[in-house]
N, C-alpha and C positions, 0 to 999 in steps of 0.2 A: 388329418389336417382339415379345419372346416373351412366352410367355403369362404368366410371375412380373408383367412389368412391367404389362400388361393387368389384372393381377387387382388391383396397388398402385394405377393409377389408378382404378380402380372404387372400392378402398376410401374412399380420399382423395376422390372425387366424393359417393359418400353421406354421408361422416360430418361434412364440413366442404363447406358451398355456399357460403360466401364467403371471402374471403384479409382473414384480422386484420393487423393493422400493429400490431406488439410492439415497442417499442425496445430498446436494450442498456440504456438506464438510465433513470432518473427521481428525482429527490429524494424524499425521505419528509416535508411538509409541511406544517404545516394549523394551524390557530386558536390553537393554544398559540403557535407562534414570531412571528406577528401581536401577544398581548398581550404575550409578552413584551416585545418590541421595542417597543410603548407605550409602558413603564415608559421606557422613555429620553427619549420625550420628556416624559412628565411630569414627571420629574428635572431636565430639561434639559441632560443629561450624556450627552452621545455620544462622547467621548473616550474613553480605555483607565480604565478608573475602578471604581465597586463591582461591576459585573454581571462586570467582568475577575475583578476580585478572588474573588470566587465560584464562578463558573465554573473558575479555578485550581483553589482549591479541593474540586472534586467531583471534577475531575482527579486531582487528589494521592491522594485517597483512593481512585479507583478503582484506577489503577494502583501505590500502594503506596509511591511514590516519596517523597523527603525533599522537593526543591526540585524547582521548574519556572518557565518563564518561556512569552510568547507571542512566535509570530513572523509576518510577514506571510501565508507561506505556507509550506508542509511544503519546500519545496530551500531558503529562507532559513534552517526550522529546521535544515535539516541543513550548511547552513553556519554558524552561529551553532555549531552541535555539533563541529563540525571547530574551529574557533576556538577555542573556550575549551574546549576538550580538548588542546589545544596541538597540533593539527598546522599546520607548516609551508611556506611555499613551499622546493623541493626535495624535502619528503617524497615516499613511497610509501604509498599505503594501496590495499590490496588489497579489493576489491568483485565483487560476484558478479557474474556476466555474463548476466543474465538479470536486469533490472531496468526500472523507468522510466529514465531518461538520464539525471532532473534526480538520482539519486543519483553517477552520476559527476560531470557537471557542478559541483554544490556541489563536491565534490574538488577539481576543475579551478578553482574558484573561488576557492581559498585561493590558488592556486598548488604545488598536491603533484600529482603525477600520479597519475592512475585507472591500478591495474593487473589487468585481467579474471582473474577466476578461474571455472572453468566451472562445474556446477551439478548435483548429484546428479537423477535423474527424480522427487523429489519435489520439483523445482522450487529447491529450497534451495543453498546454497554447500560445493564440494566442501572439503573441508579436506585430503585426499590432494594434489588440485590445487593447494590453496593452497602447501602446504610447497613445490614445485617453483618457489614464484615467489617464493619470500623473497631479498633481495637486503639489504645494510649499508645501503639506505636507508630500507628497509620499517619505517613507525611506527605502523602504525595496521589495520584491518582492519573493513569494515562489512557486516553480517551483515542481510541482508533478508527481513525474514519476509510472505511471497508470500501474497495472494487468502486471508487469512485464516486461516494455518495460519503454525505458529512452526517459527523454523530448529531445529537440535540446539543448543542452548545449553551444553551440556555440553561437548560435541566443542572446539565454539568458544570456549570461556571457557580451556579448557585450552592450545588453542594455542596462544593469544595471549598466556597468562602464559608457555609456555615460549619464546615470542621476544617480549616484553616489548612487544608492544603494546598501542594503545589501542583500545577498541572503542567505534565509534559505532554504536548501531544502530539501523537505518531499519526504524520500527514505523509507517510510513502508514497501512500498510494491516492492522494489528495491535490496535484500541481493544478492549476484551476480551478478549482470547486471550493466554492465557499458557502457558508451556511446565513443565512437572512442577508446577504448580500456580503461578508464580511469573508475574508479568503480562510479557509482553513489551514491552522498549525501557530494562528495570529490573537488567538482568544486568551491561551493560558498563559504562564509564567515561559514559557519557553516552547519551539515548536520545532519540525525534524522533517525531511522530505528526502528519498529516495530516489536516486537514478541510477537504479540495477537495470540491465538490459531488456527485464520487461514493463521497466516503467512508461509513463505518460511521454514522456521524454526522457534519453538516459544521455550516460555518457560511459557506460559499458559498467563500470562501478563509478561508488561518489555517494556522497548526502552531504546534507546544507541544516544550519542548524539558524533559526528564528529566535530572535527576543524584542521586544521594545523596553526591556528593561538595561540602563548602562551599568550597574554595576554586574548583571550575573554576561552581559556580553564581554566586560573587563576580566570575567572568570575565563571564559568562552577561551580568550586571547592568550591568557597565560596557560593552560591548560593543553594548547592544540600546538602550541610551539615551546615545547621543553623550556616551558616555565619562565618566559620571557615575553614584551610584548614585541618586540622588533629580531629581526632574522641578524645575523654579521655583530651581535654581541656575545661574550663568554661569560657575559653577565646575567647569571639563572635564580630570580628573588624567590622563586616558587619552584614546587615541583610540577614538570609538565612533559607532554611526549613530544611525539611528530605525527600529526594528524592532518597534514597537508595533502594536497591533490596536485594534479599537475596542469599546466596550460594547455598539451596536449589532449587532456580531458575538456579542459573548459574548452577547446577549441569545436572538440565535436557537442558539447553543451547550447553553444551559442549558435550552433546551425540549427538545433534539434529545436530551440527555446523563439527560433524566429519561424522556425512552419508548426509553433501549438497551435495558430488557432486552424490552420489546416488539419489536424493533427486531430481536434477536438469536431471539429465539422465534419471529418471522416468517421471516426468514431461513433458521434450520434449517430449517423447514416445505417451503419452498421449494424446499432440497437435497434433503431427503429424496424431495419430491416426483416431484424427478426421476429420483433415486436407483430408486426404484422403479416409475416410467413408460417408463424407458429400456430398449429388449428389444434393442434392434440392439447385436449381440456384434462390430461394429467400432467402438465407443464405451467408455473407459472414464474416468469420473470420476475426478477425483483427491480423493483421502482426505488427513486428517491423518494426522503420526506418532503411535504408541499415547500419549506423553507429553506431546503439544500437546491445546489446546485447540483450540475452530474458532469462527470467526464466517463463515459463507463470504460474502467480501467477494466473490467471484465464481464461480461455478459453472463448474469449469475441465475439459472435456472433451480427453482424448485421441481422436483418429482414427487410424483402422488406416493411413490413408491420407494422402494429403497433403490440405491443409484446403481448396484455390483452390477446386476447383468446388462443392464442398459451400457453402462462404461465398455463393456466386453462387445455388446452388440457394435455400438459405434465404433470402436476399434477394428472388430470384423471389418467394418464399410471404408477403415481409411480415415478416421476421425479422432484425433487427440483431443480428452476430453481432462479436464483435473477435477480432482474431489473439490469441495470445501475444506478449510482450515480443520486438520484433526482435534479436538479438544484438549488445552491446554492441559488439564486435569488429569488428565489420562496418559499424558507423555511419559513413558518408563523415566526417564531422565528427574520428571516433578517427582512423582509419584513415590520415586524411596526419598523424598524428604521430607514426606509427611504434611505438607504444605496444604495440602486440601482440606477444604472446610466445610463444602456444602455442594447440594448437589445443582445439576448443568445440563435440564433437561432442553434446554432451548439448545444451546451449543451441541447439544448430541445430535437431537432432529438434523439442525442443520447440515452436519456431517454424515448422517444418512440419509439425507434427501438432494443435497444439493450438488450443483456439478457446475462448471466454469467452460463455460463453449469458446471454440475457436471468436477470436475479436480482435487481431491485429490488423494494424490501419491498410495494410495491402488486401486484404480478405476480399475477395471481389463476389460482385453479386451472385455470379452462377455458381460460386460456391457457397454462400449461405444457403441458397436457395435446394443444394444438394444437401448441406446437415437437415436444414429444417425440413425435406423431404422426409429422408429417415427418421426425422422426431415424429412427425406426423402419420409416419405407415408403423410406430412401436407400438407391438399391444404386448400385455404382460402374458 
């Protein structure tokens, strides 16, 4: 052992005498989404109903949108978006390769195929890439705005008008952050937000689907309620499921959607915090672009190195850490369909460099201050 490593354990012995147990996440919860959730049953309305109706509406007006609807969960919303956006079984729609699955899957769910397009180092969708994988069936193109930071909307709105697609886009992980001022999920043809339990705000599961267009929100309507536009008819003009949520969701929605900017104030705190506790110059945090907004839905660290035994160290210390998105490309699942077309060296780095540090809004400072320690005493 030389003496660098001798001097890191001594620090790490005096300053910290016992090992915290931090996880990657935690809900943000407490007494508000208890009474809300009362109101229901004093109501006695647990169905999709006023608390729905409300909670749309604080939606609509956060992000700016004309119409929205609810969907079970964020890959239903984004199937529901693919539908009444009119893609296809046989289409192409062109998806970043660096994502959660369930945004190709919904693809794969219409019946169009997911076709991988690699991913700029700020994590976002190449559009150089993209143009190489346009083929006479390409309809569509879904833009992901990554751990809290927005794609180039610009770049993307441009392409897709000059090869006449449609844009779905997967704003999960995007509820406040908007790009040159404008909210993201509000740019394209149709847009999708997620409230899985480790979103910005959740309601344990749920998604919410964006249009300012009325005919494909008239799709939206017949589509998400077994092909009708009103509920207490047996009258079905269309084919359509049950894609509803319940009020007992929107009730813990509308607690969760009245402490965001709490919610987002905490959060920055958090980045920053690390922002400036981090010394070890084999680490660098990923920033938004100058013309996004940020919510950092996840504190996304670069390593100089590749992530395995660091992941294992911090675990040693009591530290839940997650990979980056594993590359689409490469998922067993694509892979026997032949689907791939080119290669994804941005998306790969990614995935062996990057890592997803504890960021839930309870994270209190002596425990940031306890990861970024150990980031700071890792040598390889």
């Amino acid at each position: 052992m030389n003496l660098r490593m001798v001097h890191i354990l001594e620090e790490q012995k005096t300053k910290w005498s016992f090992k915290m147990k931090i996880n990657q996440f935690s809900p943000y919860l407490g007494d508000e989404e208890y009474k809300k959730i009362k109101e229901c049953f004093d109501s006695n309305w647990i169905t999709e109903g006023p608390l729905c109706a409300e909670f749309s509406d604080k939606l609509l007006k956060l992000t700016g949108a004309k119409y929205g609807v609810f969907a079970p969960n964020g890959t239903l919303a984004l199937y529901l978006a693919l539908k009444a956006a009119g893609i296809k079984p046989g289409d192409e729609v062109l998806v970043s390769n660096f994502t959660f699955i369930a945004s190709a899957n919904a693809i794969e769910m219409i019946g169009a195929t997911p076709v991988f397009v690699d991913i700029n180092m700020d994590l976002h969708i190449n559009i150089e890439h993209a143009e190489e994988l346009i083929t006479e069936k390409t309809t569509g193109i879904m833009p992901i705005h990554i751990y809290g930071t927005a794609c180039d909307m610009d770049s993307i709105m441009s392409f897709a008008k000059k090869h006449n697609l449609k844009v779905i886009e997967d704003a999960a992980q995007a509820i406040g952050v908007h790009w040159n001022g404008k909210h993201c999920g509000t740019f394209g043809d149709i847009g999708t937000f997620s409230f899985f339990a480790d979103k910005t705000i959740t309601t344990g599961e749920g998604g919410f689907v964006v249009t300012n267009n009325e005919e494909i929100y008239e799709n939206l309507l017949y589509i998400r309620n077994q092909g009708r536009i009103n509920r207490g008819s047996f009258l079905h003009p269309q084919i359509g499921y049950n894609f509803r949520i319940t009020d007992l969701q929107a009730a813990v929605g509308l607690a969760q959607i009245s402490k965001l900017p709490e919610i987002i104030e905490k959060k920055m705190n958090i980045f920053n915090s690390y922002m400036k506790k981090i010394k070890n110059k084999d680490f660098c945090i990923l920033e938004p672009h100058e013309k996004s907004g940020f919510v950092p839905f996840r504190v996304a660290l670069f390593y100089k190195h590749n992530v395995n035994d660091l992941m294992k160290y911090l675990s040693d210390n009591g530290i839940e850490t997650r990979t980056f998105f594993y590359p689409l490309h490469n998922q067993p699942c694509f892979v026997s369909k032949n689907w791939i077309r080119s290669e994804y060296k941005n998306s790969i780095y990614a995935y062996d460099h990057g890592l997803c540090m504890p960021s839930y809004v309870s994270l209190s400072e002596e425990e940031i201050e306890y990861v970024c320690d150990r980031l700071n005493n890792y040598v390889v």
